[in-house]
N, C-alpha and C positions, 0 to 999 in steps of 0.2 A: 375500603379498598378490597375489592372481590378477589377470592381465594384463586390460584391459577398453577398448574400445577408445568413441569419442564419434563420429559418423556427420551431418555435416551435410547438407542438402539441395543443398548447393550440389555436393557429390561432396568435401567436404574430411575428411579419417579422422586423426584423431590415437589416436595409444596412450597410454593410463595405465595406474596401478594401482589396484586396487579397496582402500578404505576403510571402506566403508559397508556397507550391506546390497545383496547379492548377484544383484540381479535386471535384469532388463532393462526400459526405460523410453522413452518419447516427449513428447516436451512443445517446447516456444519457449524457445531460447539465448537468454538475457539476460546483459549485466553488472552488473556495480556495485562501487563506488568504494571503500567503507568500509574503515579501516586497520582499525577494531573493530567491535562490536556485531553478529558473527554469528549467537549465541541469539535477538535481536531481531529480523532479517533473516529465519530460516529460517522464526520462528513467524508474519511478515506476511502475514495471508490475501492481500495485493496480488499477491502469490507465486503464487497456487496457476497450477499446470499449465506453470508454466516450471522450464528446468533455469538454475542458478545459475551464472556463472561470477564469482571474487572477482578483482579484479585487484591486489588487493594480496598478494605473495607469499605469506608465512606466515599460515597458520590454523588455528587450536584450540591454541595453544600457552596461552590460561588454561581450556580444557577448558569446562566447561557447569555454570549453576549450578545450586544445587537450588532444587526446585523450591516458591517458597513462595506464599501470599495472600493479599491484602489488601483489605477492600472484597469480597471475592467476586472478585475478577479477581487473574490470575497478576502476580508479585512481578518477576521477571526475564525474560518472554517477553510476547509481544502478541497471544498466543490460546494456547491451550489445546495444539499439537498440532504439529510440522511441516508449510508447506503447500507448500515447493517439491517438485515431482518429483524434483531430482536437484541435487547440488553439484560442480559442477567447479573445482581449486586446482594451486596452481603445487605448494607444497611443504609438506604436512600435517604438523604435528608430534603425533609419536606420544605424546611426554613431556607432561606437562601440569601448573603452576603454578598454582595460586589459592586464597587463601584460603574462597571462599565454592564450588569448584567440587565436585564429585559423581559427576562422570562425566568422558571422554572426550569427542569430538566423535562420534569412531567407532564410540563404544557406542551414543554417542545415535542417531545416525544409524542403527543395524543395530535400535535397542530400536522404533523407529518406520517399520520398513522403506522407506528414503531411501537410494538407492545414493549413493556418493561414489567422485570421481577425485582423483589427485593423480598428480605429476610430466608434467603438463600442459603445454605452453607456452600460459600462459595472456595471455602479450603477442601472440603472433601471432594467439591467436584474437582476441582483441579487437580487435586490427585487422582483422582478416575481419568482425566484425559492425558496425564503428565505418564501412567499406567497404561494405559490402552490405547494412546493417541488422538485425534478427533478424530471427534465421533456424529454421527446423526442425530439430531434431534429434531423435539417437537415442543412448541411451548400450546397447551390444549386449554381452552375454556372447556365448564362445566356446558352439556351440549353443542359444541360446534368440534368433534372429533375429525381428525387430519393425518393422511397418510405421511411420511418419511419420505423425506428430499433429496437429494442428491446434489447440488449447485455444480459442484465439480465435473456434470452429463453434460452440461450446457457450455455455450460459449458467452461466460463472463465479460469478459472482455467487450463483447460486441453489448453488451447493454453500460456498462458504463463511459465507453471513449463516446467521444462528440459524434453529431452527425453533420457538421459544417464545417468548414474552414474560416479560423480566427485567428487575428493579429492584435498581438501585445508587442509594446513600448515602441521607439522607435529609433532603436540603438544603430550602427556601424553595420556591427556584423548581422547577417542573416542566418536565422538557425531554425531549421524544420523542427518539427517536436511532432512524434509519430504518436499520439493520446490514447492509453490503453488505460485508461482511468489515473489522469495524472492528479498530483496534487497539486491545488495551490502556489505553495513556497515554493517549488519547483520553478513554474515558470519568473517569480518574483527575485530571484537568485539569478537568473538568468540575464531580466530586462534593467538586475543593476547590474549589472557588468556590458553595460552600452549594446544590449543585445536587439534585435526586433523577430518575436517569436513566433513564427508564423506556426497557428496549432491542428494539425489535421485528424482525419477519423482515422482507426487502427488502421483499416482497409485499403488508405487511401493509396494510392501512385504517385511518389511523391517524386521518384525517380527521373521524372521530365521535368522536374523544378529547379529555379535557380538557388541557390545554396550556398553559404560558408560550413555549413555545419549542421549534422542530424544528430536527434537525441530522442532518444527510446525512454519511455514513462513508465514507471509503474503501473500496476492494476490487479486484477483478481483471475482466481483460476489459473488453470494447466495452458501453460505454453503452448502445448502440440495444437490448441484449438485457432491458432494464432499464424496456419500455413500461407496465408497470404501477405500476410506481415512479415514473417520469415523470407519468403519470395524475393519481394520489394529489399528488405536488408541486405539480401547476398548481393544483387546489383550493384547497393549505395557501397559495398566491399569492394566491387569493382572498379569503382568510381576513383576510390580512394581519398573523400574528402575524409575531416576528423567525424569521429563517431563516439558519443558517449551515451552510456543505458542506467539505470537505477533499478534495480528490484524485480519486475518481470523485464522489462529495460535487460537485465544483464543474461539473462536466460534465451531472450530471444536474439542476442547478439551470439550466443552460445552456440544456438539450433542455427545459425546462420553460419557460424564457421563450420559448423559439420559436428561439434561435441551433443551427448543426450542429457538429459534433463530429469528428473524422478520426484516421487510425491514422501516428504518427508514425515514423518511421522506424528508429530504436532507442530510442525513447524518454527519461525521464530518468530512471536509479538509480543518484542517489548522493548524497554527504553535504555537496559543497560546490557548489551551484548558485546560480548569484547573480544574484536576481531584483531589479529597480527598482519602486517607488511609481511607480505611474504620473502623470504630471506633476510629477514631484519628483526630485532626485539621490541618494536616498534608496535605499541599495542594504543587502538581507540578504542574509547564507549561510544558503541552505537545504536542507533532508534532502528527497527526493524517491522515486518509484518507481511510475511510470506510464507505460503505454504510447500513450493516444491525448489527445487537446487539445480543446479549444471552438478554433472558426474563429471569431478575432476581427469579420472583418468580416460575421458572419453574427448579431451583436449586436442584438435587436431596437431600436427608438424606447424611452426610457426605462431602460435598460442600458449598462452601457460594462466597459470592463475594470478590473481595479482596478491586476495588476500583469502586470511581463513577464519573462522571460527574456532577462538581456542575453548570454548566447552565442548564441539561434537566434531571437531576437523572437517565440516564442511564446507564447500567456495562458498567466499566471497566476494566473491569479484576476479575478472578475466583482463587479460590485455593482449593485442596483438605485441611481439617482439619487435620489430621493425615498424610497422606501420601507425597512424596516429587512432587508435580503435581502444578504446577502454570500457569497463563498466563496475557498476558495485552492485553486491545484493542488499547492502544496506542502505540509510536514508542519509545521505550528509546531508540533506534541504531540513534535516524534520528540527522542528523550534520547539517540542514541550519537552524536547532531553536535548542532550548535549551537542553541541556543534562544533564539536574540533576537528571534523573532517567535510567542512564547506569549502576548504580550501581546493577541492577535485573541480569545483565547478571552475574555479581562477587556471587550472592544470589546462581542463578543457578548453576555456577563452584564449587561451595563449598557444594551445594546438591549434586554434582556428584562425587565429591572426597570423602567425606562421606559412599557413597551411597557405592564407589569401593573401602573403609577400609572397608566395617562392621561396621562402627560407626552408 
């Protein structure tokens, strides 16, 4: 396994071993927490243009599963495809166990061209970005040297949402879903609760569509890149049908009522973040992977927040006071950590039934 070394901006150079596919790469050092669920992880468009660091030792020891579909959307991943740059690990296991697995991690990895490190010190890095924040990197072969990237200059968002208009299940209600890199369980959450989810590009004008209900996705990158989405939301405010968001989802429901948005420090990617009901002791574990927030006190008249983060007191999630308009910064959909807060999607179903009685 050829030597390959990780290159942060700050001058910090660690050596590993090469795993994965072979190439050299630039993107935003991220972590994350998760003991499991790295199939689910590497496929989250919230992903794209960062390299990965796992901080839990071993990885790929039950290898990858195959690949199956259900509904139209993938069985065991949350898009179609690899969207991180790069995976950095303490100590990859080569051997692989699982009944439902397929592959390696490192095939997979090499079959989608995704470089991967191991024998990493993946605790000291963590403290470097847990310290400094993320940060830039570069993961370099020996001859193929690479400049420093930036992903966050780009409009993220416009590479991983769709470039078509797609329909899953064929529930009752009708529910837009505006695609800024959604996941998977997202829309499968949705088409069991009798939904039919019509799934458009970030871009798209959904606003001459017919509708019970719009629902803003997850994805990557900074908000502000996201003006024409924001556009189209103020309208759908106008409109006044239910409106629920997830994770950039809740930020760009944010910039749509007129609150600003800011780029966090290292963000949250992990599996146990433990967010409060606002005005309540009412605390979840939540699945997370986001790099910037809504400034609470930039909450319009008629907005408030709904929840918080009790390690850094920042939103988690907004609500109109009046109106049927919600969002969360966190994952109630995510399946490889806990799911005691799926119940927002049933919240939302019953905003929208309501919403298409007249009630």
């Amino acid at each position: 396994m050829r030597k390959v070394k990780l290159i942060l901006e700050d001058g910090t150079v660690l050596e590993g071993k090469s795993f994965g596919y072979e190439k050299s790469v630039a993107g935003e050092v991220v972590f994350y927490t998760a003991m499991t669920g790295y199939p689910e992880s590497l496929t989250d468009p919230s992903y794209t243009g960062q390299i990965l660091v796992s901080t839990y030792p071993l990885i790929g020891n039950y290898g990858v599963p195959k690949d199956l579909t259900e509904n139209g959307i993938h069985k065991h991943f949350e898009s179609n495809k690899i969207h991180i740059t790069g995976l950095i690990v303490s100590d990859y296991s080569v051997g692989f166990s699982h009944w439902n697995a397929m592959m390696s991690l490192g095939d997979w990895l090499k079959s989608q061209h995704i470089p991967g490190l191991y024998d990493i010190d993946t605790r000291l890095l963590t403290k470097i970005l847990r310290e400094k924040g993320s940060l830039l990197g570069k993961i370099e072969f020996e001859g193929e040297e690479i400049e420093f990237f930036d992903p966050n200059l780009v409009n993220l968002v416009a590479i991983a949402s769709t470039d078509t208009v797609e329909t899953y299940g064929t529930g009752e209600l009708k529910i837009v879903m505006v695609d800024c890199g959604v996941k998977n369980n997202i829309i499968r959450c949705l088409i069991n609760r009798n939904a039919t989810v019509i799934r458009v590009p970030w871009d798209y004008d959904f606003t001459q569509m017919e509708y019970d209900g719009l629902f803003l996705t997850n994805g990557p990158g900074d908000p502000a890149m996201c003006d024409i989405t924001v556009r189209h939301i103020k309208t759908a405010i106008e409109q006044e049908k239910p409106i629920m968001g997830i994770c950039l989802g809740n930020q760009l429901l944010g910039l749509a009522a007129g609150a600003e948005t800011y780029k966090l420090k290292y963000g949250h990617r992990s599996h146990n973040q433990p967010v409060l009901l606002k005005g309540t002791n009412r605390c979840f574990i939540t699945s997370q992977n986001h790099g910037f927030a809504i400034a609470d006190e930039t909450l319009p008249e008629g907005w408030e927040s709904l929840f918080i983060n009790v390690n850094d007191n920042t939103n988690e999630g907004i609500r109109h006071k009046s109106k049927p308009f919600f969002s969360t910064q966190f994952h109630p959909e995510a399946s490889s950590g806990p799911v005691d807060t799926e119940f927002l999607f049933d919240d939302f179903i019953e905003s929208v039934k309501k919403n298409k009685s007249d009630k």
